[in-house]
N, C-alpha and C positions, 0 to 999 in steps of 0.2 A: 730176470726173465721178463719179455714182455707178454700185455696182454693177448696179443694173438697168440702169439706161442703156446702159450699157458691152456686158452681155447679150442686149440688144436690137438694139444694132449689129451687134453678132456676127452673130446669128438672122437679121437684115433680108439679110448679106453674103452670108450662106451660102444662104439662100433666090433672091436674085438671082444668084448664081453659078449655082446648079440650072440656070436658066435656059440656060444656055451649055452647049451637045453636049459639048466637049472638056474642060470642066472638069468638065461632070456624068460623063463617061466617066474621066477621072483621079479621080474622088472616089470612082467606084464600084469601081472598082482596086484603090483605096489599101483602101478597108472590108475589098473581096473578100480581099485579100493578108492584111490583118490577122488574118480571118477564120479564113482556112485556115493561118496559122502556127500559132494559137493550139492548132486542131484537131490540126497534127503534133505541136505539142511539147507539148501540153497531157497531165492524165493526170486521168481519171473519179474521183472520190473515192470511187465503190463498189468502182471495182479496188483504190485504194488503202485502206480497208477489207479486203479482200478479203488482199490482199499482207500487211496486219498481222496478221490473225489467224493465217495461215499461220507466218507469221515468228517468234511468240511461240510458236508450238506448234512449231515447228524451234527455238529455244533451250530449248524444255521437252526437246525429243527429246535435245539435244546433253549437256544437263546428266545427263540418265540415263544414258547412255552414257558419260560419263566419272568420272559415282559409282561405277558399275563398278570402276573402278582408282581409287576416289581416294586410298585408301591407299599404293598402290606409287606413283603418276605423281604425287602432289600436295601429302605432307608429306616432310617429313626424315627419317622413317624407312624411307620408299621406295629407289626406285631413279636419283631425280633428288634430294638433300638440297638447300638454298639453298646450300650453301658450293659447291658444283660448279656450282648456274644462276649465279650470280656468275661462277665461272672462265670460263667453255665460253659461254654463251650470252647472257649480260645487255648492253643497250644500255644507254648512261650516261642517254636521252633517255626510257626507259621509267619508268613506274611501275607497280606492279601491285599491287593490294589483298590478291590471295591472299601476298604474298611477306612479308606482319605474323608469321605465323606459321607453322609446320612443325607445329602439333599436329593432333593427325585431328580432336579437335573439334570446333576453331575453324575448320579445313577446312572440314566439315560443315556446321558454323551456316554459313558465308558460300555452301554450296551452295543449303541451302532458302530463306536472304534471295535468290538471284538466283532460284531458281525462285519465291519468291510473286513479284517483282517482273516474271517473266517471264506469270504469268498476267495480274495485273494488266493488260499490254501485250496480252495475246491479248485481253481482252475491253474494251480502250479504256478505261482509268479511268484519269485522268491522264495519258492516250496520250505527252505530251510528255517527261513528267518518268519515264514508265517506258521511254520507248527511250532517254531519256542513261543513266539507270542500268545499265539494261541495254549499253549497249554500254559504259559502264566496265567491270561484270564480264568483259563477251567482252573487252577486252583485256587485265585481270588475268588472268583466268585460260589465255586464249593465252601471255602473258609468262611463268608459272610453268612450261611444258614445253611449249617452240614443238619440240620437236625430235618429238611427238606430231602436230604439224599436218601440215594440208594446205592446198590452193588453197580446198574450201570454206569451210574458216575465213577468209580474208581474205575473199571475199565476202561471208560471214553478217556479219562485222565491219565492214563497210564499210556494207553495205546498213542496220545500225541506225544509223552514221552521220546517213547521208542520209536516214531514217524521222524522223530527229530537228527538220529543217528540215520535213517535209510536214507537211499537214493528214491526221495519218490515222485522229485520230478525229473525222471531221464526219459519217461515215455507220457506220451496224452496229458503236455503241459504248455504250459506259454512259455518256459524256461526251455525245455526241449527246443519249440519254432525258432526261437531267438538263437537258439546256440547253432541251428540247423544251419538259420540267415545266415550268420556274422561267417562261419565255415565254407557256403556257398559263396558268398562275398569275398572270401581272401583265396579264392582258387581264379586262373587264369579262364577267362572270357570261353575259349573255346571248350572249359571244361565246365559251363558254369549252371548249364541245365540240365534238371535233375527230373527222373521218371518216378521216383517212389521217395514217400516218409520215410524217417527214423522208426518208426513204428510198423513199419511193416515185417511180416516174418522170417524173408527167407533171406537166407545167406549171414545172418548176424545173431549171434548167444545173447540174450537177455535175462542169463541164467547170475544171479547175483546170491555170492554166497562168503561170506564171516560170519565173524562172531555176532554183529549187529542182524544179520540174518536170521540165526541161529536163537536169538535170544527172543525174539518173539513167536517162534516156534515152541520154546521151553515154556512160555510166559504161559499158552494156548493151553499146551499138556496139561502144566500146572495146576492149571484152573482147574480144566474139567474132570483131572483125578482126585483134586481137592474136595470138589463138591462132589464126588462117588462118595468117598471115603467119612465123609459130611454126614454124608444120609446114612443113619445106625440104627437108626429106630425101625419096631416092627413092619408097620407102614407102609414101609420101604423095600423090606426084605422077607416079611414075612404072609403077611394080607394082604399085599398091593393095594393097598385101597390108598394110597396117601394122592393121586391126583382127584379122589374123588371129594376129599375131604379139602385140598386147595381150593375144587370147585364150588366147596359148601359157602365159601366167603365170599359174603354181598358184595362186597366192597370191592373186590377183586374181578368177579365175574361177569366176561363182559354178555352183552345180551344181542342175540338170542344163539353165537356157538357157543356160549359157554353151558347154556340152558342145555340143549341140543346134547352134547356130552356128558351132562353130569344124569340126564334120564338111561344114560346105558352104561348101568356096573360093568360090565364083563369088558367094556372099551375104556372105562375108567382103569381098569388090574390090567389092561395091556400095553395100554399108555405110560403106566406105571415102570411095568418091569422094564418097556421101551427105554425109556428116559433115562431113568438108574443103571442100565448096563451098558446104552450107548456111550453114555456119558466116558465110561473106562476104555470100552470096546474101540469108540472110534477114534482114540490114538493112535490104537498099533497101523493104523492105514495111510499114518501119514511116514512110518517107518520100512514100509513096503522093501526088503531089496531086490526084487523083481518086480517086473510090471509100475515100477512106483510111480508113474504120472497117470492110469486110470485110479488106483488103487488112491492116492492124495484125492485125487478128483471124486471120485465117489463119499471122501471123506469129510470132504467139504459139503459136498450135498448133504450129506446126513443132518451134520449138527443144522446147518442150513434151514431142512426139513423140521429140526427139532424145536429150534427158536420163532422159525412162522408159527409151527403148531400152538407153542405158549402165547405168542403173542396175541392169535386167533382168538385164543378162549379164555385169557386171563389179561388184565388189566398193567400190566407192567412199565408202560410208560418209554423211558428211553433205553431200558436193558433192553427190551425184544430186539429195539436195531442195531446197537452198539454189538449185541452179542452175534448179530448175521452179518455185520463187516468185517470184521477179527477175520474169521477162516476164510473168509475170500483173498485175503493177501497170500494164500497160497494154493491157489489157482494153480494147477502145474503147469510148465510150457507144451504139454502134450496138449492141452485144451486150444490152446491159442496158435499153437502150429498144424494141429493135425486138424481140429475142429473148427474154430473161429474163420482164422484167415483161411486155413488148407481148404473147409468145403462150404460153409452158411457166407464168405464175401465172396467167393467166384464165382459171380453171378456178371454177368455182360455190360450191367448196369454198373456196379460199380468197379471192372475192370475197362469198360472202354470211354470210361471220363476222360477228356484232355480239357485242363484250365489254361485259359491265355489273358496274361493280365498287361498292365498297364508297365512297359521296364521304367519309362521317364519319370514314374511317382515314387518316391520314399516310400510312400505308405502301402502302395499295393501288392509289394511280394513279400512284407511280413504279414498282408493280411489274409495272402493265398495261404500262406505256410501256417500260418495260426488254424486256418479253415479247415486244410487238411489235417492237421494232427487232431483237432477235437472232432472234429465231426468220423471220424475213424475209414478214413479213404487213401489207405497208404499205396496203392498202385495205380495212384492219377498222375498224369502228366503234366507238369507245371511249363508254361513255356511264354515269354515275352508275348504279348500282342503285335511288334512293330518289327519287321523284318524277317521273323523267324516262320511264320504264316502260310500254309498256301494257299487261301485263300483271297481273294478279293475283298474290298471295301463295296463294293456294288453286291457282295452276299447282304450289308446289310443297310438298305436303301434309306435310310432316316438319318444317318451320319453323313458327313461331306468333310475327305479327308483334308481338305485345305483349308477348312477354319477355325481359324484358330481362337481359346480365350484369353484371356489378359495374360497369365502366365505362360504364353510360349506353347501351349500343347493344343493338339488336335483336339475337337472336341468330340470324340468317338468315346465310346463305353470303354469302363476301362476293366471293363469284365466281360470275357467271351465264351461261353463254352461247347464242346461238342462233345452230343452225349451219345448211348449207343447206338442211333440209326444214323449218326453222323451229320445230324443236323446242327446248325450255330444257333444257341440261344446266347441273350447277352442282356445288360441289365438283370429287373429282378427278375427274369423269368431263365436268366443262369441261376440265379441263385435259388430258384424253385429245382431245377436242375440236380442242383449240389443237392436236395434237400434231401428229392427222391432217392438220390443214390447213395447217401448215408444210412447205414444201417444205427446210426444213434438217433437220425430224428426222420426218420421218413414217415414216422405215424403221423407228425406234424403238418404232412405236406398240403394238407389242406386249409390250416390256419395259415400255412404261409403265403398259399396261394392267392388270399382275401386279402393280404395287406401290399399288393401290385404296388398301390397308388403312392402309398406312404413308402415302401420299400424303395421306388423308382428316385423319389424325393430325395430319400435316405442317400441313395447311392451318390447320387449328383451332387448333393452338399460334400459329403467327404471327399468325390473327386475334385472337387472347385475347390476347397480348402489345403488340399495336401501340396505338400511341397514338390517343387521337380528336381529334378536331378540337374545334372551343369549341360549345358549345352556347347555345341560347335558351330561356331558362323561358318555359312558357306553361301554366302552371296546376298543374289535377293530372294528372301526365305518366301513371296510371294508368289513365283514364279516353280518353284521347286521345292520338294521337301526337307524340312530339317533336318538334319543327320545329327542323330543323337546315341552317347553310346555312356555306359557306366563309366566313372573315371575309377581308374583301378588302385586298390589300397594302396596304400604305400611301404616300400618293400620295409619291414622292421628291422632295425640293427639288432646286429647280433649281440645279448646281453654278456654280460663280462662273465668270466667263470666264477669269481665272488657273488652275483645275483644268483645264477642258477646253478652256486651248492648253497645259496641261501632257498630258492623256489622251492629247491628238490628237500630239504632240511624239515621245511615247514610241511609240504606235505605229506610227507611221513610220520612227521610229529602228528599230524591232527590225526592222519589213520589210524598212530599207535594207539593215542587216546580214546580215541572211538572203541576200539577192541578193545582195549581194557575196560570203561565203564560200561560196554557192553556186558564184558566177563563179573562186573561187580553188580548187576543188576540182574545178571544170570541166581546168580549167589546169595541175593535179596529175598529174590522172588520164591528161591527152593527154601533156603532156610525160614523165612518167615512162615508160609504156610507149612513147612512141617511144626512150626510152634503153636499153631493155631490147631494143628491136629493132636496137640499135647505128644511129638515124638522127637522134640530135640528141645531147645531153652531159646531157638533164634538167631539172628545173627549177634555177633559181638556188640556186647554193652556200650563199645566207644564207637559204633558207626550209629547211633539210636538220632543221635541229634541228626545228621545226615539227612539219616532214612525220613526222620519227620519233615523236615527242614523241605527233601525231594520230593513230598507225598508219594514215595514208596509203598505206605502202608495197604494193604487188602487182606477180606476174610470171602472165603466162597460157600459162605453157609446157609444158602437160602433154602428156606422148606426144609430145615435140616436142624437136628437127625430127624425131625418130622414135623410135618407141615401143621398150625394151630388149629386145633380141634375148637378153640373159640373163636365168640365172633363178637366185635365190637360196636355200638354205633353211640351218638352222643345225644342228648336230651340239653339245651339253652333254653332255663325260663328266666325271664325278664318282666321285670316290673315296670308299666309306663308309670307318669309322674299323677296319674287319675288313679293309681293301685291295680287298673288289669294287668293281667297276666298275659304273657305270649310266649312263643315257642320259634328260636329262633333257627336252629341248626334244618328244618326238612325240607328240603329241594337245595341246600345250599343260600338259603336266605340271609343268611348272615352277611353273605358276600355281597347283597345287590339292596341290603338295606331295607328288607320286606321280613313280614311277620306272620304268622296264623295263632290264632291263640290256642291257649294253653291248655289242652287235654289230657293232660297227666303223662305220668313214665308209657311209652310203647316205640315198638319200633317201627319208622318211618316204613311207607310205601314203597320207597324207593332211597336202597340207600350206598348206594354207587352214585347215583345225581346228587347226594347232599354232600359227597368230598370234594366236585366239581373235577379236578384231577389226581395226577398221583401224587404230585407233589403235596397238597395238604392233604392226603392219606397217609404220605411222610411224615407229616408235619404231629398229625394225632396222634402216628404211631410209635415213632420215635421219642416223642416230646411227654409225650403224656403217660403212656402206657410202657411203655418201654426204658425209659430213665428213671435209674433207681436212688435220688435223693431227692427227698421228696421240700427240703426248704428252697432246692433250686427249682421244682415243680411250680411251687408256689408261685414265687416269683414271674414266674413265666406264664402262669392265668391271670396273675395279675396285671402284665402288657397285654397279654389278649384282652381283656374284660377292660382294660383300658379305650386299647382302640376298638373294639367292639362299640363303645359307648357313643364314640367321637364320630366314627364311620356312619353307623345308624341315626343317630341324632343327624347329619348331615341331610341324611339320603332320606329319611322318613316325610311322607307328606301325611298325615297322618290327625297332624295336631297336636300329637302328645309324642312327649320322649323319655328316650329308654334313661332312666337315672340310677338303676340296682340291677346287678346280674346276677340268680344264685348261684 
């Protein structure tokens, strides 16, 4: 039988089934059911855009915050050396890239390769190939001094995981512009001017929904019914009093909301019960099966609202932001269809933009196309400057279209625009233009306005650099204009049927894998923390090397089952080589190589400024207080009291140096 035939039976069954009430009411079910799964577990590719750029500018934040120390926390001459992460902290399952060397350096160089690599990821360029890289470095560089982390770092490490299977550069990327160009580019000439981005809302699903979808939705749940389930203590559930008693630590509270908060119990026991039920509550809102794109939407605000609030008044470091990009990747498409583009961009300014570039340059309609998709103006008009115009060259009396530069082209702007009064601006004061009408940087419009001179500069080198496209003789190019046109790709032969059931082979294969490690990281994430919650044994014994080998591992136990009713801070006396006494830990002294002398056991003035950040608030609390063998303790004051020695003796002007630390 052939395949149409076969098709046609199909068509004729399903068409006479129609026919039948009960079967047309089970088929319309089964659609309906499909339907709205798709819509719960699915996730908008402008959120997930939206989640990437965020995520790459949270590993740009993370990486400055830890160049900070990366001398003391990240070579051997520090306060962690490799012969001690060896001792005290190494997993046989781990590798880490930063662990090649202990020189500051070669530190450094592997700091700015993860930050170009981290930009790259903020603005989509290889979107795939720069969150595997990137989440190698985040776990190299966790692995070199895990005793510095926290809960946000397993999240941030996870979550480039799982960015590694999505699609998240199909919208608001340089992958997206390029894929736009090359598509524009191999369609025929009269087809080849385009009015709207990829990114615009209407007439195209942006609705992306598998297992890889799904599994960061489970991830989210996970979490935050973990940490409900976490918090057991009275505290919690019984006095509400447990955000008050977070707020009681120095070290934590930032100054002056956290002050502000902790003087009103009755906003401390509402915060309380707030936190602890939202935490379970605002699940079910992402399970909605009606209404479910306000209902998701409001559910992201929530937790949203829950993480500024901590972040506000407690000292948390990279959790507060890692934890308020998570729930933005599910952004519903009701926000972006109905709200975003449907009423906050239909405004005149950024519907009656028309861009007119340079067609004879290489470089100028990937640069319109790039412009458009970041700067978020999917209903501009993009249109050749030469030919396609109706306007005159005497609208813009500074150009004279018959001179030419060295390379064959007119020396006219090669950027024109007309914005909503239908005026032509061109040079930088188009691209002031564009700036106003972008709703991503129109707060800017006034820094961009100030840099005219340099901008005008700017423009002109790249036109005068960039390559032109082929030309047509047509006589004396003096006398009359060049006639210039794209040369058109070239038609592609048809690949054999052995390549494309190899093409179609491979990619099926990569998608199955995707779904299945997706479906195994689903299965991770539920069985391990239900072992942490003591309600199953975990996953199987034989996936353990795996799970460590992936940094799979996470616990969501914070302030749990209830937040430390004590409070720690630390006392450094030291003996200079004359026998005084000093005091080295208050204001953070230790770090800048300053001293006050030594006044006996008290607690400093201020002792949020003596941790300097979170990370050595990590570093105390994990290391010192927290780690329960006490000869690997040891060992590990004695690398601090080491480079304590060498640091201060360095930096001391003083006369005398530090030789004994009690």
């Amino acid at each position: 039988m052939k395949s149409s035939d076969l098709m046609h039976d199909v068509a004729l069954f399903v068409h006479r089934a129609r026919r039948n009430k009960v079967i047309n009411f089970v088929l319309s079910f089964v659609v309906a059911l499909y339907e709205k799964t798709r819509e719960i577990f699915g996730a908008d590719k402008r959120s997930l855009a939206l989640f990437r750029v965020l995520l790459g500018i949270t590993t740009l934040w993370d990486l400055g915050d830890r160049a900070r120390d990366l001398r003391v926390h990240y070579t051997d001459e520090g306060i962690m050396p490799r012969s001690l992460i060896l001792e005290v902290l190494w997993n046989e399952e781990w590798t880490s890239i930063y662990m090649m060397s202990g020189n500051f350096a070669t530190i450094a160089c592997l700091f700015v390769l993860n930050a170009v690599i981290a930009v790259f990821l903020t603005v989509g360029y290889r979107t795939r190939l720069s969150c595997l890289l990137c989440y190698i470095f985040c776990c190299g560089i966790q692995d070199r001094n895990s005793f510095v982390g926290h809960s946000g770092d397993n999240l941030g490490r996870i979550a480039l995981l799982y960015a590694v299977l999505m699609p998240l550069g199909d919208c608001f990327s340089v992958d997206a512009a390029l894929k736009a160009r090359d598509e524009q580019a191999s369609r025929p000439p009269s087809k080849s001017l385009r009015a709207s981005s990829p990114n615009a809302a209407g007439g195209t699903s942006y609705l992306y929904a598998d297992a890889t979808s799904a599994m960061i939705l489970v991830q989210m749940v996970v979490m935050y019914a973990a940490a409900y389930y976490h918090k057991t203590g009275a505290e919690w559930n019984e006095s509400g009093n447990a955000t008050w008693l977070a707020l009681q630590m120095d070290s934590l509270r930032r100054v002056p909301w956290g002050d502000w908060v902790l003087m009103m119990p009755r906003v401390c026991r509402f915060l309380t019960n707030a936190v602890h039920d939202w935490q379970l509550a605002g699940n079910y809102f992402f399970f909605f099966p009606v209404f479910t794109g306000p209902a998701r939407l409001f559910g992201v605000l929530g937790y949203l609202a829950m993480h500024l609030g901590l972040g506000i008044c407690l000292r948390l470091g990279q959790f507060s932001w890692i934890t308020c990009i998570v729930p933005l990747a599910w952004i519903p498409p009701f926000f972006w269809d109905e709200l975003f583009f449907g009423k906050w961009m239909k405004t005149k300014t950024t519907t009656s933009l028309t861009v007119y570039y340079d067609r004879d340059c290489k470089f100028c309609p990937t640069a319109v196309d790039v412009v458009q998709t970041f700067l978020l103006l999917p209903e501009t008009r993009l249109l050749p400057l030469e030919g396609d115009v109706t306007f005159e060259y005497a609208d813009l009396p500074k150009y004279d279209v018959k001179a030419h530069n060295g390379k064959g082209r007119p020396q006219h702007s090669w950027l024109v625009v007309r914005d909503h009064t239908n005026a032509y601006r061109h040079d930088w004061d188009a691209a002031c233009a564009i700036t106003e009408a972008s709703p991503a940087l129109f707060p800017l419009i006034a820094w961009v306005r100030r840099c005219g001179l340099a901008g005008n500069v700017l423009l002109n080198i790249i036109h005068s650099h960039a390559e032109p496209l082929e030309t047509a003789d047509s006589g004396d190019q003096s006398e009359q204009p060049v006639k210039r046109y794209r040369s058109r790709p070239p038609i592609p032969r048809r690949p054999r049927a052995a390549r494309r059931a190899l093409g179609f082979a491979f990619r099926w294969t990569t998608w199955a894998f995707a779904q299945a490690f997706a479906l195994f990281l689903i299965y991770v994430c539920i069985t391990w923390n239900k072992a942490n919650l003591h309600w199953s044994t975990g996953p199987d014994y034989r996936l353990r090397p795996l799970i460590f080998t992936l940094h799979l591992t996470q616990n969501w136990n914070g302030f749990a089952p209830t937040p430390p009713s004590w409070y720690f801070w630390f006392m450094m006396e030291g003996t200079l080589d004359n026998g005084t006494k000093v005091e080295l830990f208050t204001d953070g002294n230790f770090l800048v190589g300053k001293s006050v002398p030594w006044t006996g056991i008290g607690k400093p003035p201020r002792v949020d400024t003596a941790f300097k950040n979170h990370r050595w608030l990590k570093y105390w609390e994990n290391g010192y207080i927290g780690w329960p063998y006490e000869s690997q303790k040891f060992n590990m004051r004695m690398a601090f009291g080491r480079y304590l020695c060498r640091y201060y003796n360095s930096r001391y002007e003083g006369g005398q140096v530090l030789n004994e630390r009690a």
